[in-house]
LOLUM-723044 format. One record per residue: chain; x, y, z of N, C-alpha, C in turn. Coordinates in steps of 0.02 Angstrom, whole numbers. Atoms other than C-alpha are relative to their C-alpha. Layout:
REC   chain      n.x      n.y      n.z     ca.x     ca.y     ca.z      c.x      c.y      c.z
REC       A        X        Y        Z        X        Y        Z        X        Y        Z
...
//
This chain:
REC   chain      n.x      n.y      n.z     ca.x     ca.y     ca.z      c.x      c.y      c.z
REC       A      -34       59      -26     4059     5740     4964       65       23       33
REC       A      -66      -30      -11     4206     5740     5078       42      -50       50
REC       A      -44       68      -24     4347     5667     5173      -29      -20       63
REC       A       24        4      -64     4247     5663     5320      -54      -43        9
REC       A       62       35        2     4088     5576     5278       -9      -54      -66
REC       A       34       73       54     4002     5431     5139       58      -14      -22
REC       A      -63       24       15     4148     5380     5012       68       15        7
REC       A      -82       -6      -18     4292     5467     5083       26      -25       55
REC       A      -21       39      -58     4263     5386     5262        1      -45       -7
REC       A       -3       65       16     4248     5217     5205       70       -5      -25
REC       A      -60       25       50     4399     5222     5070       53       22       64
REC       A      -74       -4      -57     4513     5307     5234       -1      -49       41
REC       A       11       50      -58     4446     5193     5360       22      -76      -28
REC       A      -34       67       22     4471     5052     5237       79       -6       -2
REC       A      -71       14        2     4656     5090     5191       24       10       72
REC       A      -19        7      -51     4690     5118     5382        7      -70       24
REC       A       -2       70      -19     4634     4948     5415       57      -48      -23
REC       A      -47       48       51     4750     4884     5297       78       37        3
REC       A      -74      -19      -10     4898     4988     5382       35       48      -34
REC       A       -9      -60       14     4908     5119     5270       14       65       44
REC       A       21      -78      -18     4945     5295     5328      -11       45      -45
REC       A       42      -32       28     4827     5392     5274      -11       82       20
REC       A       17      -79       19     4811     5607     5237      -55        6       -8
REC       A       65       -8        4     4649     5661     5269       15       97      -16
REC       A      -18      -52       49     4655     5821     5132      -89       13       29
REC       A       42      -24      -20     4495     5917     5215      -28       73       -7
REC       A        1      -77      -12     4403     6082     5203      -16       10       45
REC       A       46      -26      -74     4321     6078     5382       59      -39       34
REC       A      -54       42      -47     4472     6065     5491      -45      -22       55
REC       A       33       -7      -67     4356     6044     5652      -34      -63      -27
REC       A        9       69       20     4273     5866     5565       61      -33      -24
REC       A      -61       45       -3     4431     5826     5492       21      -39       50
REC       A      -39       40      -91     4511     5818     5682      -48      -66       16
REC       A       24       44      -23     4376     5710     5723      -30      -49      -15
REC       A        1       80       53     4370     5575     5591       98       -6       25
REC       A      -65       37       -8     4565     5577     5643       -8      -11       53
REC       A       -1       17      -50     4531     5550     5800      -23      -75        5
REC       A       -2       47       42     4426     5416     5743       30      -49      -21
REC       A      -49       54       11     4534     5305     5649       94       33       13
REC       A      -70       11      -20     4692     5333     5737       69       53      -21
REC       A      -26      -17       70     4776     5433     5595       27       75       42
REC       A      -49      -56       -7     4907     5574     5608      -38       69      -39
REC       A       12      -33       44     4878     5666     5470      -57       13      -39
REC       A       56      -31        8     4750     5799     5439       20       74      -32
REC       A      -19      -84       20     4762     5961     5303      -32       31      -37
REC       A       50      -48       43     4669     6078     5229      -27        5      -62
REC       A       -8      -25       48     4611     6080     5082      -77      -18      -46
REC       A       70      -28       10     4442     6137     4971       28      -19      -95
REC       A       -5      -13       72     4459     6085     4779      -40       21      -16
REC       A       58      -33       52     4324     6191     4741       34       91        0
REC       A      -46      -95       15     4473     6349     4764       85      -33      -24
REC       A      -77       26        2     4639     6319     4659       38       42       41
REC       A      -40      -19      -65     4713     6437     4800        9      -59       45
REC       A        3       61      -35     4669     6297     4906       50      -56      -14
REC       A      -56       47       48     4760     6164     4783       60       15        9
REC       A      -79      -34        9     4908     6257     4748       37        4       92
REC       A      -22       -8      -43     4925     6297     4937       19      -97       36
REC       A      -13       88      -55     4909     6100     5004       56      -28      -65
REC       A      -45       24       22     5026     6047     4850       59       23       28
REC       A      -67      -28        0     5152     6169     4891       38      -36       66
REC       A      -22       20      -97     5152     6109     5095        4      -79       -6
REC       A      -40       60       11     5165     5924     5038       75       -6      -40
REC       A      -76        8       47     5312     5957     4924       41       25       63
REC       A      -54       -3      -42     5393     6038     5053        5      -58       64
REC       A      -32       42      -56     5382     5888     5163       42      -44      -22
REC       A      -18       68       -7     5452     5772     5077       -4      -64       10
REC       A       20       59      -22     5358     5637     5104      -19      -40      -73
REC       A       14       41       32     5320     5485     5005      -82       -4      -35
REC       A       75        8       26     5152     5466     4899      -11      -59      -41
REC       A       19       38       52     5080     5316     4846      -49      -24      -27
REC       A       58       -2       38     4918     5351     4821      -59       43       15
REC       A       37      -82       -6     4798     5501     4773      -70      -36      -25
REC       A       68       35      -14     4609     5456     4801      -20       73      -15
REC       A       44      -37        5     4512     5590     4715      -83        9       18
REC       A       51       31      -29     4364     5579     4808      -60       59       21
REC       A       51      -50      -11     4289     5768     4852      -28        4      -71
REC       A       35      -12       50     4148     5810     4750      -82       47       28
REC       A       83      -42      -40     3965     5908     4748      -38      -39      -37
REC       A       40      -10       43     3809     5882     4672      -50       39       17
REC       A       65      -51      -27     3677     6016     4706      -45      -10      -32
REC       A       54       29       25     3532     5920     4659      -51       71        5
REC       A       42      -52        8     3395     6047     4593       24       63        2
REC       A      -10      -81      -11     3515     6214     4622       -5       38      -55
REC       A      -33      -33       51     3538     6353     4509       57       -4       -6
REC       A      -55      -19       16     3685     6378     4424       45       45       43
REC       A      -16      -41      -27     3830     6423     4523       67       15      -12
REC       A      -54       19       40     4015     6460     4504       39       -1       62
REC       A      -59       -7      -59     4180     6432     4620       35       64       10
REC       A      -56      -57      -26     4283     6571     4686       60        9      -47
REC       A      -50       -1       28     4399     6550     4527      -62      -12      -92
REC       A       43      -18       61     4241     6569     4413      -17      -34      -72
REC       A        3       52        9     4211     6396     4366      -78      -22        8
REC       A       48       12      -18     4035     6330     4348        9      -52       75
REC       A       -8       29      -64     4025     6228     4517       33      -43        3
REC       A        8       68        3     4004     6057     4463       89      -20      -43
REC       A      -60       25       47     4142     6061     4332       85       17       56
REC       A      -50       -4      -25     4272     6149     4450       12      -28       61
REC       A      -44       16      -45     4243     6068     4600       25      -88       -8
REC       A       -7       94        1     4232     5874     4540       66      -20      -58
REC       A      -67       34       55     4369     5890     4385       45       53        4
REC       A      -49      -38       24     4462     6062     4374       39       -3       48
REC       A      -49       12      -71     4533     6040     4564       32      -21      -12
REC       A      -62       47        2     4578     5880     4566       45      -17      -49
REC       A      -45        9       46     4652     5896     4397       71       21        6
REC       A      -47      -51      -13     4765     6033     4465       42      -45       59
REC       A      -53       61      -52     4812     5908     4620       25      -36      -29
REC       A      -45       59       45     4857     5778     4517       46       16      -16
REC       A      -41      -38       34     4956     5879     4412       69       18       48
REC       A      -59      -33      -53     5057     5978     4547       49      -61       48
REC       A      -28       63      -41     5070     5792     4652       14      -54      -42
REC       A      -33       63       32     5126     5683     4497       82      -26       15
REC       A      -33       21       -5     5273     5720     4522       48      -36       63
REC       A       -6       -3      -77     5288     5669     4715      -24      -91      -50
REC       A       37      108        9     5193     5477     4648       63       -9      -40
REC       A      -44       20       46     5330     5479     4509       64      -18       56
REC       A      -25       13      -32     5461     5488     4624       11      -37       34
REC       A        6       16      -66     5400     5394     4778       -1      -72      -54
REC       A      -14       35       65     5384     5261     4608       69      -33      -11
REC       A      -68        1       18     5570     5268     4573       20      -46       42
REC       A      -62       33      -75     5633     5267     4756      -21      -68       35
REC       A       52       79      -14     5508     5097     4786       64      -38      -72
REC       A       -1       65       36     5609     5018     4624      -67      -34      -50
REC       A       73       47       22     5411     4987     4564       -7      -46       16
REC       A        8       46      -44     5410     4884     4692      -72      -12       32
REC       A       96      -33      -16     5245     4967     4766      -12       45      -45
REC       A       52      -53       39     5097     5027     4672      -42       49       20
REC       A        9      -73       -2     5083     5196     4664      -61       32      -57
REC       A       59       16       41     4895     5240     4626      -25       58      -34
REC       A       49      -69        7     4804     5401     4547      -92      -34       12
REC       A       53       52        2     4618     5333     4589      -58       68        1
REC       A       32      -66        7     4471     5476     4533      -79      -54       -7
REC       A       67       37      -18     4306     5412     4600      -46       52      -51
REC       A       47      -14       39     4174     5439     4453      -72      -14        8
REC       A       48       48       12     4009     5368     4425      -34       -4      -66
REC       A       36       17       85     3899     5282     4293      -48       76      -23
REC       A       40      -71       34     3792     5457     4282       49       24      -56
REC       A      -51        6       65     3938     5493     4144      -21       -3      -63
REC       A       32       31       82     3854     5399     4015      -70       41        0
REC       A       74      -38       11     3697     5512     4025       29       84      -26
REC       A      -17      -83       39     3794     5659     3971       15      -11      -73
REC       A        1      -10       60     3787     5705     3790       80       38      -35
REC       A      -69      -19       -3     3987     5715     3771        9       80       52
REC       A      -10      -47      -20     4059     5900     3811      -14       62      -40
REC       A        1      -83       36     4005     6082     3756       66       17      -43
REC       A      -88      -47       -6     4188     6136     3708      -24       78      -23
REC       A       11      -73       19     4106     6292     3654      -29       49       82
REC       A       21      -45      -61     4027     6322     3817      -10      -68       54
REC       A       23       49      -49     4083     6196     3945      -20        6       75
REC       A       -3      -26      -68     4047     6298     4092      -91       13       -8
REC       A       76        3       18     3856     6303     4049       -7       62        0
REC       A        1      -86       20     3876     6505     4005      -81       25        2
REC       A       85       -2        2     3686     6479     3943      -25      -17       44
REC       A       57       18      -34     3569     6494     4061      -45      -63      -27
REC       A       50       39       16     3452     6414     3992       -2      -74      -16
REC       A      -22       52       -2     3536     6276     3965       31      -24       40
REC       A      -13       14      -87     3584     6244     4141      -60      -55       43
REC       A       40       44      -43     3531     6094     4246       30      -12       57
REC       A      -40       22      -32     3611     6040     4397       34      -72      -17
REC       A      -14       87       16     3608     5849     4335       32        0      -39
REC       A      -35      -32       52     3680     5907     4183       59       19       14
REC       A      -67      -40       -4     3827     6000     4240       42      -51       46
REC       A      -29       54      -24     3863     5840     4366       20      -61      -57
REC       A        8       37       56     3833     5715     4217       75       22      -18
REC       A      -37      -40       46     3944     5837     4132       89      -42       27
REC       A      -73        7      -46     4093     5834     4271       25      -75       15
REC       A      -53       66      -12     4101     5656     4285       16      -36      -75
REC       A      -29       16       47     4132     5631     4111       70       14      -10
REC       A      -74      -35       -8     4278     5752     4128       45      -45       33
REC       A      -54       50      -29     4343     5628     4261       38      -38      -42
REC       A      -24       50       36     4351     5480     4155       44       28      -62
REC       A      -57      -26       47     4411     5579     4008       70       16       18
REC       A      -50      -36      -45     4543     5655     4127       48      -75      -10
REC       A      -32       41      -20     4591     5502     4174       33      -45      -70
REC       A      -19       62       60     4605     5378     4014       52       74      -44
REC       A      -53      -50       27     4708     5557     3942       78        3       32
REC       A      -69      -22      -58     4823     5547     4096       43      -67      -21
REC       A      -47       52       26     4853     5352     4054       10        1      -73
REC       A      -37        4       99     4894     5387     3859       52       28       10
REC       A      -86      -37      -22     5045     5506     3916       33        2       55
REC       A      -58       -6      -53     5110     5454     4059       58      -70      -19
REC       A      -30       34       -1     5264     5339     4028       -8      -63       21
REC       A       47       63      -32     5223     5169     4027       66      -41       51
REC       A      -50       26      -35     5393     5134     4127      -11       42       66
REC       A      -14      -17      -50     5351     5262     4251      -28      -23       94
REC       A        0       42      -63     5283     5155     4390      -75       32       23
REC       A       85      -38      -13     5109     5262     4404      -71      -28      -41
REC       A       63       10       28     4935     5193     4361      -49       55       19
REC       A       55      -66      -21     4790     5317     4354      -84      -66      -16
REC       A       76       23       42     4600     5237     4346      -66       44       37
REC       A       68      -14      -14     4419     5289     4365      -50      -48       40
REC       A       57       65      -56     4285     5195     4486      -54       42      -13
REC       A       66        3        2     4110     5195     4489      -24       -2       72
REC       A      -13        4      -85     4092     5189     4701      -52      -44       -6
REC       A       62       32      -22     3923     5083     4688      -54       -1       33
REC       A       35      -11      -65     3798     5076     4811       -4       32       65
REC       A      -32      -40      -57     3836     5223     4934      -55       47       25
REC       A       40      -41      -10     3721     5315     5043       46       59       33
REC       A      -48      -73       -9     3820     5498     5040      -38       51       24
REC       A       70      -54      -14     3763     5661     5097       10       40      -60
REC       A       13      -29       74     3785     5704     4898      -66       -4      -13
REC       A       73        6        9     3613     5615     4874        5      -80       18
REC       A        4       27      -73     3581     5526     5018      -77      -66      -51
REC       A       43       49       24     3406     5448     4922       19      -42      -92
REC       A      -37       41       84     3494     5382     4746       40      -73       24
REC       A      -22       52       -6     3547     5215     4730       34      -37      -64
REC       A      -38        7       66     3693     5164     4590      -21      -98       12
REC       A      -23       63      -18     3707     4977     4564       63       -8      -45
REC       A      -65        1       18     3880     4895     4542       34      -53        6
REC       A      -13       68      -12     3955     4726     4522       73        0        9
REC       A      -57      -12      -12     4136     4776     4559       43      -22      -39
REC       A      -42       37       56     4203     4717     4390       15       56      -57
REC       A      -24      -55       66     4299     4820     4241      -55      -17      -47
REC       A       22      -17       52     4192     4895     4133       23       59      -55
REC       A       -1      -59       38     4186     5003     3982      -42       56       23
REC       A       39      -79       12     4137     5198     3994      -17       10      -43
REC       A       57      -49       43     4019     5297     3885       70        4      -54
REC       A      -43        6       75     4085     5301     3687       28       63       11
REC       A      -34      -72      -10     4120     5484     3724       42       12       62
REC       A      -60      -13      -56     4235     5451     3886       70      -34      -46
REC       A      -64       33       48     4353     5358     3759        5       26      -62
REC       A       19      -20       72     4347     5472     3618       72       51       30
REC       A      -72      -56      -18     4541     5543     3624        7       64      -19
REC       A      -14      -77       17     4517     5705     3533      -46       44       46
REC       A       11      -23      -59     4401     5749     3674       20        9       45
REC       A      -40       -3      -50     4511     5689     3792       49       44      -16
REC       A      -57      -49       -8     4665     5793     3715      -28       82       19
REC       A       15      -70       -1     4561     5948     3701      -16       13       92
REC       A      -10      -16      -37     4505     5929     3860       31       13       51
REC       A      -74      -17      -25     4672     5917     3945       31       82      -21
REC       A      -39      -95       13     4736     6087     3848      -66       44       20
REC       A       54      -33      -21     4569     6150     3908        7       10       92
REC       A       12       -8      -77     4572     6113     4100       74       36       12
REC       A      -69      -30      -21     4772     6152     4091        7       94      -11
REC       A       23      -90       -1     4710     6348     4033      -11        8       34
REC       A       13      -42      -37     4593     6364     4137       20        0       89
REC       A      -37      -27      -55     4689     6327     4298       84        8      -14
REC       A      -92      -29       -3     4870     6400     4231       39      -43       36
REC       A      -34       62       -9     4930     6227     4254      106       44      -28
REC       A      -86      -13      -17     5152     6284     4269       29      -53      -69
REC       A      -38       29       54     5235     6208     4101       46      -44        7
REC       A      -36       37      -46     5349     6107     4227      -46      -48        5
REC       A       55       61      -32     5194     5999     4272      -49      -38      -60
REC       A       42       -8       50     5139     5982     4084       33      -65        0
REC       A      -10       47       12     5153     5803     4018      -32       -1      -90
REC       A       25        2       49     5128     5799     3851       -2      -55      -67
REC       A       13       65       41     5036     5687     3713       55      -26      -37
REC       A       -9       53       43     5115     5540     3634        6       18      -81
REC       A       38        0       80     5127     5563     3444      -52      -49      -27
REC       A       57       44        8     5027     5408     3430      -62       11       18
REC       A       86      -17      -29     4886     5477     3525      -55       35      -37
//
């Protein structure tokens, strides 16, 4: 999935409509340009969450602009229906690093850019974290923690290791809203996208009534969620500056 095509051109094209300016965060500069060309839009930059080089490099070049953020649309993703097992360039099973360990690392590096842009609004405007999931979630059998990178062969599926990664989202996410300050002017949530023909899997069809629901008993299970927070923050050497840490209540 990407910013260029199924739910990332809709969600840009939608907030354009609605006057937004919109960052189209891309790994194919050469489609990027020409979805910006497209809807109108300035801003077009690089970037591949399936390499935290990648991450680290597009956080660093938004911080140095200076610019305002008020809302991070996690939205790249894979699924390699039927592949073997494969891993990212930072030695990550695929599925897990490119759909949760990335964007965990963006988030992370760009909270504090939403926190800010938060402040200098007054919480006036809502400033969003928004990590597109889906109901496949609830078909995963919680998380390995012993081996969440599917190490075993043999225990390797592709559906599986997607299943897997969008659990991570939601966990990610309902972890991010237990410790982030409930004064600080930032909401984080999870979506379900609905009915989308992507070139993820172009013949699947979700259904979706656009109303809050509950996630899978194991996306709300907090000692999963903490572990997997000190888990994804290992394995991309998340900076101790960018750490947010649990609640005693949690």
């Amino acid at each position: 999935m990407s910013c260029y095509s199924g739910i990332g051109r809709e969600t840009a094209a939608t907030l354009v409509r609605r006057n937004a300016h919109v960052v189209l965060a891309c790994r194919n500069a050469e489609r990027g340009e020409k979805l910006r060309k497209e809807l109108y839009e300035e801003g077009v930059q690089l970037l591949d969450v399936a390499s935290l080089e990648s991450v680290r490099s597009f956080a660093k070049s938004w911080q140095q602009q200076n610019r305002p953020l008020h809302m991070l649309v996690n939205n790249a993703g894979i699924f390699s229906m039927g592949a073997e097992r494969s891993l990212t360039e930072d030695g990550f099973e695929a599925h897990m690093g490119t759909n949760h360990l990335g964007p965990f690392l963006l988030t992370m590096l760009l909270l504090p850019n939403l926190r800010q842009t938060a402040k200098r609004s007054n919480h006036s405007l809502p400033v969003r974290i928004v990590n597109v999931s889906s109901k496949m979630h609830e078909l995963a059998p919680s998380i390995d923690t012993a081996d969440p990178h599917f190490g075993e062969q043999k225990a390797y599926s592709s559906l599986a290791a997607y299943n897997r990664s969008k659990l991570a989202q939601i966990l990610f996410t309902a972890e991010l809203r237990r410790r982030l300050p409930g004064d600080c002017g930032v909401t984080a949530a999870a979506v379900h996208p609905g009915e989308v023909m992507t070139d993820v899997a172009d013949n699947c069809y979700f259904g979706s009534d656009c109303r809050c629901s509950s996630p899978s008993k194991h996306a709300l299970d907090p000692a999963l969620g903490q572990w997997l927070w000190s888990w994804s923050a290992d394995m991309v050497k998340l900076p101790a500056k960018y750490e947010i840490k649990a609640h005693s209540s949690s």
